[in-house]
KEMI-322661 format. One record per residue (C-alpha): residue in one letter; z, x, y. Coordinates in steps of 0.2 Angstrom, whole numbers, plus 5000, padded with zeros to 4 digits. Each point is the difference from the previous one (the first is absolute). Last residue first. Layout:
<balos>
A Z X Y .
...
</balos>
This chain:
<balos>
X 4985 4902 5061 .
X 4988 4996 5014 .
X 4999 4981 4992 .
X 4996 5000 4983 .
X 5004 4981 4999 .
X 5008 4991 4985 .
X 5007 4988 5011 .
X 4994 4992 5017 .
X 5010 4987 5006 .
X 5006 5010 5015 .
X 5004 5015 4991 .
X 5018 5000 5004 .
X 5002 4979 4998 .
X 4993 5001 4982 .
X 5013 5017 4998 .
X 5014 4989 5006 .
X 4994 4984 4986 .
X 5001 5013 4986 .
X 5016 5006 5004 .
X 5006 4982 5001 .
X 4991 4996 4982 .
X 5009 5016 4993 .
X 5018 4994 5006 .
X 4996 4985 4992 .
X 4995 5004 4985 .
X 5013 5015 4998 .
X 5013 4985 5005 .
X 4996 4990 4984 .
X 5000 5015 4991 .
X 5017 5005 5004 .
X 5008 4983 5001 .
X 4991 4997 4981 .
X 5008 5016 4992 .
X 5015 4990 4994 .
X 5019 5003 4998 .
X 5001 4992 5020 .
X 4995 5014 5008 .
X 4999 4993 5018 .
X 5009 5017 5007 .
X 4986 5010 4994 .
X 4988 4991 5012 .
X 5012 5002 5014 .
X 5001 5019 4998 .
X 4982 5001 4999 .
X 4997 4991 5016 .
X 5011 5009 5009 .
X 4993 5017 4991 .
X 4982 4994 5006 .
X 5008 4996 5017 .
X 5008 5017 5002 .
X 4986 5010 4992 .
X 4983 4991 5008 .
X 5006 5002 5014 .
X 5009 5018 5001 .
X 4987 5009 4990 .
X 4987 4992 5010 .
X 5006 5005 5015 .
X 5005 5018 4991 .
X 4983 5001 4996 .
X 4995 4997 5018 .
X 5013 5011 5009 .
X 4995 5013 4987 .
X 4980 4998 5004 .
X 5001 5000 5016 .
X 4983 5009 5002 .
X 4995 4989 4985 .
X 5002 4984 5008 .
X 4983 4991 4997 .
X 5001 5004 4981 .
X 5018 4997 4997 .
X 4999 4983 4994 .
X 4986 5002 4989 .
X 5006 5014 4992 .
X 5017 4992 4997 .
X 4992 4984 4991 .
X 4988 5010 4991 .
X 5014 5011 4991 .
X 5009 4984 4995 .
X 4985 4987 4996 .
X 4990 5007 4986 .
X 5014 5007 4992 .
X 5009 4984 4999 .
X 4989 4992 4990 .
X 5008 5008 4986 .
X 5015 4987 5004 .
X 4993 4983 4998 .
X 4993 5008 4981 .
X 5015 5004 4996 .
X 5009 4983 5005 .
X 4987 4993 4990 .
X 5005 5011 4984 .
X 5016 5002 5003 .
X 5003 4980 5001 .
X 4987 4994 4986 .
X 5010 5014 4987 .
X 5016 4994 5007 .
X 4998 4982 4997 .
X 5005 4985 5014 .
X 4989 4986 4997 .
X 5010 4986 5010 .
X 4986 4993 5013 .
X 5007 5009 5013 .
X 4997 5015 4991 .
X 4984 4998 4997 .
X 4998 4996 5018 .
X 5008 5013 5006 .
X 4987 5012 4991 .
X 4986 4992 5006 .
X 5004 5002 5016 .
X 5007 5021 4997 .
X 4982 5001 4993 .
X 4992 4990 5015 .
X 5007 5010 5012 .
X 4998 5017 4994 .
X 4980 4998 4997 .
X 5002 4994 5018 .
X 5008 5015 5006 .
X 4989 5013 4988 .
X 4986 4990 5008 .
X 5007 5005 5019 .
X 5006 5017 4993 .
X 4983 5007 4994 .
X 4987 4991 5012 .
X 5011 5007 5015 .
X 5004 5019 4995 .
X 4981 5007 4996 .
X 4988 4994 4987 .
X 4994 5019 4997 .
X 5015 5011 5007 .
X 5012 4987 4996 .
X 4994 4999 4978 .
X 5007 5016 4991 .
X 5016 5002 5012 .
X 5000 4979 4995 .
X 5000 5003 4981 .
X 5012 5013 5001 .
X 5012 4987 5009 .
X 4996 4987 4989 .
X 5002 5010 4984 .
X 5020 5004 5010 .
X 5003 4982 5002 .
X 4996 4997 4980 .
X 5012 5013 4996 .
X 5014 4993 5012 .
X 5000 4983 4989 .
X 5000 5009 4983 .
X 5012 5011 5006 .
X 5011 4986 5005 .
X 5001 4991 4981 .
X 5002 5020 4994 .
X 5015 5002 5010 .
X 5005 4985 4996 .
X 5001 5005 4980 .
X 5015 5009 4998 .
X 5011 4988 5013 .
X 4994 4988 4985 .
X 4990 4985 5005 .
X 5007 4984 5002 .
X 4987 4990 5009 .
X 5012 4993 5013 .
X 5015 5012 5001 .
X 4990 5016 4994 .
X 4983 4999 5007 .
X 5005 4989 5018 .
X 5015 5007 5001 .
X 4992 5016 4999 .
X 4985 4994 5013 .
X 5011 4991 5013 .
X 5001 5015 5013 .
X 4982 5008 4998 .
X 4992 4983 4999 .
X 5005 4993 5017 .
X 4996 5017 5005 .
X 4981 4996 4994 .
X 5002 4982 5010 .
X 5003 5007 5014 .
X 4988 5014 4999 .
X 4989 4985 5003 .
X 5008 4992 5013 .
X 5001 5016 5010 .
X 4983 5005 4997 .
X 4992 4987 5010 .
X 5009 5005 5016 .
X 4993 5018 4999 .
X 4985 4997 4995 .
X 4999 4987 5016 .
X 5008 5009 5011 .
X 4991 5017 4997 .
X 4982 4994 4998 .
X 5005 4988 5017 .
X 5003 5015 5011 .
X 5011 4999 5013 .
X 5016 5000 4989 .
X 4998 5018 4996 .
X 4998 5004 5019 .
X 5013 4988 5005 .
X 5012 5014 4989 .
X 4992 5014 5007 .
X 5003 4992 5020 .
X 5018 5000 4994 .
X 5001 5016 4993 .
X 4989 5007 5017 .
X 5012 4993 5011 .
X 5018 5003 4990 .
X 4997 5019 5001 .
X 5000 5010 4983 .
X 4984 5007 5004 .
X 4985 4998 4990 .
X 4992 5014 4989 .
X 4981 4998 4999 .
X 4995 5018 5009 .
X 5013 5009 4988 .
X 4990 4996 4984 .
X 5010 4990 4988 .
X 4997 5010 4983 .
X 5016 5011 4998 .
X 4996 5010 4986 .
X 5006 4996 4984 .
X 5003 5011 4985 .
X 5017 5010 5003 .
X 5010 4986 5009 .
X 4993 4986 4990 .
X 5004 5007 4986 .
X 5016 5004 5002 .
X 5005 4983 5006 .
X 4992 4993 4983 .
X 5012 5009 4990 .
X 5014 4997 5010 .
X 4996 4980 4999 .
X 4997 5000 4983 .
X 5016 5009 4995 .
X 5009 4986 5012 .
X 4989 4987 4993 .
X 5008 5005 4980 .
X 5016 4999 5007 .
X 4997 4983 5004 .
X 4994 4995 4983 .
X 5016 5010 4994 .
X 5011 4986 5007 .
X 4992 4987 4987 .
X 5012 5010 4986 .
X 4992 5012 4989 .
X 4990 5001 4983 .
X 4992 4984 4999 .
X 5000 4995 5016 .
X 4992 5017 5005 .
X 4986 4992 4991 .
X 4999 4983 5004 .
X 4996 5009 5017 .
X 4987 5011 4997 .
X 4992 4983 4989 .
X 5002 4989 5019 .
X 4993 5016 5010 .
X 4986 5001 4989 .
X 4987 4987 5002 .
X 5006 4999 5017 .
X 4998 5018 5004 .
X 4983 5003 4989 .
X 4993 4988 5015 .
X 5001 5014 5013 .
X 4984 5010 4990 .
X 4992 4985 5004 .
X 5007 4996 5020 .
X 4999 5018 5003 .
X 4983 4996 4996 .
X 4996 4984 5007 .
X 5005 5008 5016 .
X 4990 5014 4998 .
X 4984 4988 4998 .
X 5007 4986 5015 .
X 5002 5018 5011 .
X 4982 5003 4996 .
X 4995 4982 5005 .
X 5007 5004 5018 .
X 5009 5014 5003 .
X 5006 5016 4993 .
X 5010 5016 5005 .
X 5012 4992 5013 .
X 5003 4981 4991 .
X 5003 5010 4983 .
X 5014 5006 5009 .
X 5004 4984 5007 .
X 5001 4995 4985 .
X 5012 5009 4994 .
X 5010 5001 5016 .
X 5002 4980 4997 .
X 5005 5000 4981 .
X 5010 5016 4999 .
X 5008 4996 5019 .
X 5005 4982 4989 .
X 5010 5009 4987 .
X 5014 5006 5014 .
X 5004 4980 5003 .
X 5000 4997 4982 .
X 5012 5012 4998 .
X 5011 4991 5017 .
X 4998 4985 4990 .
X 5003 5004 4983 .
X 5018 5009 5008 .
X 5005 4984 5008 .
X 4996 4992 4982 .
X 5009 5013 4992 .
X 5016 4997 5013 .
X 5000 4982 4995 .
X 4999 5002 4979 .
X 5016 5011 5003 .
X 5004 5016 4994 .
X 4985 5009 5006 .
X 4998 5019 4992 .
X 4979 5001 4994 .
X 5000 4988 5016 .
X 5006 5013 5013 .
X 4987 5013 4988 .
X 4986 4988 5004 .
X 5005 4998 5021 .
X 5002 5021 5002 .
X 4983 5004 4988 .
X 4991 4987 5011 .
X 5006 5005 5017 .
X 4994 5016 4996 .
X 4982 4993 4995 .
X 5001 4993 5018 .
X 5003 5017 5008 .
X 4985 5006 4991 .
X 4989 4987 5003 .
X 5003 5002 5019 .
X 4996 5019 4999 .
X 4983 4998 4993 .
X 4994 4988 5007 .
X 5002 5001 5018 .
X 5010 5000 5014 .
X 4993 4986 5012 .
X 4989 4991 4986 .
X 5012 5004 4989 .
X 5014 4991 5008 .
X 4989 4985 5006 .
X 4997 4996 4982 .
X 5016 5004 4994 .
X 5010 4986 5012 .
X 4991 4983 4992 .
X 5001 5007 4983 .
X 5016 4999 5002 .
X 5001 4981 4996 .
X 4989 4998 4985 .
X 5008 5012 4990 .
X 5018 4994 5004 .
X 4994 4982 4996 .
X 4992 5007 4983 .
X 5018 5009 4998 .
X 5011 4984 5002 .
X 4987 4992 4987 .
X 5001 5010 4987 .
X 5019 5002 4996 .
X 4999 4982 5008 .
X 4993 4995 4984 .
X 5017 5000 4991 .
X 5007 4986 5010 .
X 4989 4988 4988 .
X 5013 5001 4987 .
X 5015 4996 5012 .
X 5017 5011 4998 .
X 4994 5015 5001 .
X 5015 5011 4992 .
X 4993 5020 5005 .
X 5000 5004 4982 .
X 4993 4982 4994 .
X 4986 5001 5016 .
X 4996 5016 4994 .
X 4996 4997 4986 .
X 4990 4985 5004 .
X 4993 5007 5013 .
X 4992 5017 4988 .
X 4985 4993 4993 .
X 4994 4999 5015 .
X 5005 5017 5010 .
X 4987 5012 4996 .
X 4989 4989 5007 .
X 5004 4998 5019 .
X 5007 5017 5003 .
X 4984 5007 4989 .
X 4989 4991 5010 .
X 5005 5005 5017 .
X 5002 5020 4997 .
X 4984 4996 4989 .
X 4992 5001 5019 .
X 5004 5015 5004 .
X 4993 5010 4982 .
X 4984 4989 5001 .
X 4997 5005 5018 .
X 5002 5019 4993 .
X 4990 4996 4984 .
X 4986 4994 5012 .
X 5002 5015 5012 .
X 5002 5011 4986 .
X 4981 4994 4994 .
X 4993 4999 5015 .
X 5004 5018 5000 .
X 5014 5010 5014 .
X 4994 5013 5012 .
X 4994 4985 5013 .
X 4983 5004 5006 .
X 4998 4998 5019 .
X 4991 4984 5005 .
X 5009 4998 5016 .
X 5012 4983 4993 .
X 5001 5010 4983 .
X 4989 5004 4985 .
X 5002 4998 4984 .
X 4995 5013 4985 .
X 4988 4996 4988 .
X 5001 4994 4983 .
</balos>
């Protein structure tokens, strides 16, 4: 592969390769903190004495809110300071909030501490792509994208089994230890690998004036509110997902704590096909007529799915396999949906990743949180809402492209 350039066109000492791996690398921070931790609420709601079953999700859901919020404050950051350095203090943070929960007494203080670490997680996520943001752009970012996005799958697929695993040997405590190890090992990288990639000519001062005039600059452009605002119903219903998924598998279905791992791997599995599928197919059909019928095809799987279940058919086979098949569709509409967004803001592009960070993290985790709170010992609350959330999304991105869909646009 070649090398990347930066903002000048000066080539960076570091392969396309690295760089995906690298992006990879930051933005499994996120997954693995998320993953690695299902099938270990309910041992860790009996060891910390949760008192009401569904209380467990908020192990996910406090640090998907922490995520989404402090997003909002690394994008500005990096763009004033840069990269490099930013990410590093963040990755600190990390290692200080996972090794507080590794030792929490109490099931409050590990929630206060899942927030603050998903609160460091998020400059992984937005300084990540606003990396990618600096030395691509347009339908060549969507084709790194969609492979960080690939290779980033394996994450989810594993987490859940890396997990299990520790479990079976050591207490749920050690999962955090095992993201203080990742943590360091990832800082060091960083620090003798990657240059710094913002160029100094697009560094914006850390003056209230120019922030506020970036943030009406992100919201200026209808791409970027729209994509933006689409996603967070979608995401939504995915971090709905996330938090009821093991009671969902093991209470409902009664699968062993063994086999959900599996159950979720095959779900995560399909996503990551889609995702290497789509860094095949953007630089030919481009982002729009990829997501928009990956959206529909979405849709009307997670429709027809609530109405099977509606309708009182409720096996575990029918229910992986179309829930599945909802969710490899997610591939085509994740990397496309931040591309698209960011296109027309790329000289801010950390104020505008962290916008759409910050947006579609808070209210998709508000969302989420409320749609694992409706578990009723069923999965039809989830599905029901995925359809709906899904149709919402769909009906934003109708409004953004003004009725036109499938489009190539300038993309």
């Amino acid at each position: 592969m070649t090398q990347p350039q930066n903002a000048t066109g000066t080539t960076m000492p570091i392969s396309l390769t690295e760089l995906v791996a690298l992006l990879v690398a930051m933005t499994a921070v996120v997954a693995l903190a998320i993953d690695m931790m299902l099938p270990a609420l309910d041992d860790i709601a009996g060891d910390l004495g949760v008192r009401s079953e569904n209380d467990q999700q908020f192990v996910i859901g406090v640090y998907l809110t922490g995520f989404g919020f402090a997003q909002l404050f690394y994008g500005p950051l990096s763009d004033r300071f840069g990269r490099k350095i930013v990410i590093q203090f963040a990755l600190a943070f990390f290692i200080v909030t996972s090794l507080v929960c590794t030792l929490t007494p109490t099931f409050d203080m590990l929630l206060v501490a899942r927030f603050f670490q998903g609160a460091a997680a998020a400059a992984c996520r937005v300084i990540a792509t606003a990396i990618a943001r600096d030395l691509t752009s347009g339908r060549r970012m969507a084709e790194v994208m969609s492979m960080v996005m690939t290779a980033f799958m394996a994450v989810p697929v594993l987490a859940p089994m890396m997990g299990q695993a520790i479990l079976t040997f050591a207490p749920w405590r050690w999962i955090f230890a095992f993201l203080v190890l990742f943590g360091l090992g990832l800082m060091v990288w960083l620090q003798l690998r990657l240059p710094e990639t913002l160029h100094p000519q697009f560094r914006v001062p850390l003056r209230v004036k120019p922030l506020l005039a970036a943030f009406r600059e992100t919201f200026s452009h209808r791409l970027m509110l729209g994509y933006t605002l689409a996603g967070a119903p979608f995401f939504g219903g995915l971090y709905g997902f996330l938090g009821s998924s093991q009671q969902i598998f093991v209470g409902h279905f009664g699968l062993s704590d063994d086999a959900f791992p599996f159950a979720f791997a095959a779900i995560a599995g399909g996503i990551g096909l889609s995702s290497y599928a789509n860094s095949r197919l953007v630089m030919r059909l481009g982002q729009r007529r990829l997501s928009h019928w990956a959206l529909i095809a979405f849709t009307v799987i997670s429709a027809i799915h609530a109405g099977i279940l509606w309708s009182g058919i409720d096996n575990f086979v029918l229910f992986l396999v179309l829930l599945s098949a909802a969710m490899a569709f997610l591939g085509l509409i994740a990397a496309n949906f931040s591309a698209l967004a960011l296109e027309p803001v790329g000289h801010i592009a950390g104020t505008a990743s962290a916008v759409y960070g910050f947006v579609t993290g808070v209210i998709g985790a508000a969302i989420g949180s409320y749609v694992g709170q409706l578990y009723d010992g069923t999965a039809t609350p989830l599905i029901v809402s995925q359809a709906l959330m899904a149709g919402t999304a769909l009906a934003i991105v109708f409004w953004t492209e003004r009725g036109q869909l499938f489009q190539t646009g300038e993309d």
